[in-house]
N, C-alpha and C positions, 0 to 999 in steps of 0.2 A: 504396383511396384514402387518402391521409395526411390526418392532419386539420387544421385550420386555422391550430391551433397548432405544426405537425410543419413547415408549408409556409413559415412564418417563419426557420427553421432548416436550411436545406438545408446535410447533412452527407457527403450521397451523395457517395462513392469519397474521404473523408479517410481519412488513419489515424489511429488512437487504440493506445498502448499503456499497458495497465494492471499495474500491478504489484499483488499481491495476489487479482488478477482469477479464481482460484479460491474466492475465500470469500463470504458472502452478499450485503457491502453493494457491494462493487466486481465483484463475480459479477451484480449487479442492473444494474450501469452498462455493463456489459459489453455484456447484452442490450439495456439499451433504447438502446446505440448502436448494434449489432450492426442492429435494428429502423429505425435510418434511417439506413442505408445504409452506417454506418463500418466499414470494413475492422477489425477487432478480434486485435491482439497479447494474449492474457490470458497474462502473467506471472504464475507461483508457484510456490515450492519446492516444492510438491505437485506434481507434474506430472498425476496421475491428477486432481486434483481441477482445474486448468487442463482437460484434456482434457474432462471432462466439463463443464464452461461451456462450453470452445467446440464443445460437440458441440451444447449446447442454442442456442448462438447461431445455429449451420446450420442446425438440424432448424426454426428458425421463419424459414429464408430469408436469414439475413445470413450476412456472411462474420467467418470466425474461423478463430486460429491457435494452441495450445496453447505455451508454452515453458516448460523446465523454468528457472529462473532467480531464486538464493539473491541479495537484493538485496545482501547484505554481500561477498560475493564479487564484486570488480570484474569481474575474466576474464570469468564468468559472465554478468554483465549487460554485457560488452563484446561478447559471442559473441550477448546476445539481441538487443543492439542489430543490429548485422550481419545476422544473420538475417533480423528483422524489414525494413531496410533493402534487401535481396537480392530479398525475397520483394514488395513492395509500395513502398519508398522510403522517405524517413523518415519518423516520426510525425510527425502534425500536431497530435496530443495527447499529453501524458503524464498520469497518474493517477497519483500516488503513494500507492497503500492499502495496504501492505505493513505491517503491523504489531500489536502485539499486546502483552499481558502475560505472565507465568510466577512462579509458585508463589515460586521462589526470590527476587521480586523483590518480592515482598506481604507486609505485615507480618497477622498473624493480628486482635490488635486493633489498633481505632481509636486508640485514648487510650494513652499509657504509665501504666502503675500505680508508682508508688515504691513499695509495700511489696511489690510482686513478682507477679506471677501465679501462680495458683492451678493453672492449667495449663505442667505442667514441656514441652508439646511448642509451647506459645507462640512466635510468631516476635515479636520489639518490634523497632523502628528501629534498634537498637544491635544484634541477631542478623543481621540483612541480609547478605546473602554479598557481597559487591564482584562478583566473577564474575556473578552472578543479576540484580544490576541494573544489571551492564554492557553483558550480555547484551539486555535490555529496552531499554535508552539508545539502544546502537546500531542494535536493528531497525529502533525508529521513528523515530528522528532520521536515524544514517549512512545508513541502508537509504534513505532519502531524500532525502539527498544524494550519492551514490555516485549513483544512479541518475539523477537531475537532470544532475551532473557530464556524463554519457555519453551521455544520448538528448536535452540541450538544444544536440549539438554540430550536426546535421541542420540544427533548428528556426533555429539562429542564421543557418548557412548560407543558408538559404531565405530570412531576413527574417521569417520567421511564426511563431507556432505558440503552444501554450498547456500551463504545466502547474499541474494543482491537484494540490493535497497534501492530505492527508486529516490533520485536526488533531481537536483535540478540546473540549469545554468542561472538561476536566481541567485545559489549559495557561490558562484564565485563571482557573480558581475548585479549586485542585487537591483530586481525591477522597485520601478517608481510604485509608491503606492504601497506595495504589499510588506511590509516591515516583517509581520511578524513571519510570514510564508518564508522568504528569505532567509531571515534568521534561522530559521526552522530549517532550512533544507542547506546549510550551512553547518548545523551540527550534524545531519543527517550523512553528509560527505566525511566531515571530523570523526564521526563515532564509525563511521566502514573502511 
């Protein structure tokens, strides 16, 4: 029996698809819509780690659907839309949680030093690879909107539907270190 708060919310036979929906915090959303009743697409360039959320969203009774699906690759998230679409109709939800940092996009320290660092393998804001934090820009921001662009085309048709974006307290108060994350998750707030 669903509980009192579950029965204010009836979600049973929408669809939801997630993107990023292999990893913990959107792998967690997965299940507990998976748990009232939503049809669940979990999008992620992992596919093995897609499969295994949606294997944990079956094995406690919901329905789920694995897709392998690089959000920066249109095609790719044009093939998952379809799919998803083919198999169920189109989403009534989209999650946008696809997104992350990389090494090449993080400065070592917080501070710049003027008289130089002590460590010769230091990364400062000024060693930053363009590649490394374009890399990072795009996942979390394009990967966000690449993906909006294509599974918001269903939602419009229908007249309905909802999509959150997974943003961060980075894009209003930006952490040490990660520039391009920041920034990233800064348009990501701007563009929802």
């Amino acid at each position: 029996m669903k509980s009192d708060f579950l029965n204010r919310f009836d979600l049973n036979g929408k669809v939801a698809a997630i993107t990023g929906g292999g990893g913990d915090l959107c792998g967690a959303m997965a299940e507990a819509l998976g748990a009232m009743g939503v049809k669940v697409a979990v999008l992620d360039i992992d596919l093995a780690k897609a499969e295994a959320r949606a294997f944990s969203v079956t094995r406690s009774g919901g329905t789920a659907k694995a897709f392998r699906c690089d959000v920066l690759d249109k095609g790719q998230v044009r093939e998952s839309y379809e799919a998803v679409c083919s198999l169920w109709g189109p989403p009534d939800f989209l999650i946008n949680g696809a997104g992350g940092n990389h090494p090449r996009a993080t400065t070592s320290e917080e501070f710049h030093r003027h008289a130089g660092s002590p460590d010769p393998a230091a990364q400062s804001f000024f060693d930053l690879d363009p590649t490394g934090f374009r890399q990072v820009f795009d996942l979390n921001f394009m990967g966000t909107f690449l993906v909006s662009q294509v599974f918001s085309q269903g939602m419009v048709k229908k007249g309905q539907g909802s999509i959150v974006n997974i943003s961060s307290m980075s894009a209003f108060t930006p952490l040490t270190k990660v520039a391009a994350y920041s920034a990233a998750k800064g348009a990501v707030s701007n563009f929802t």
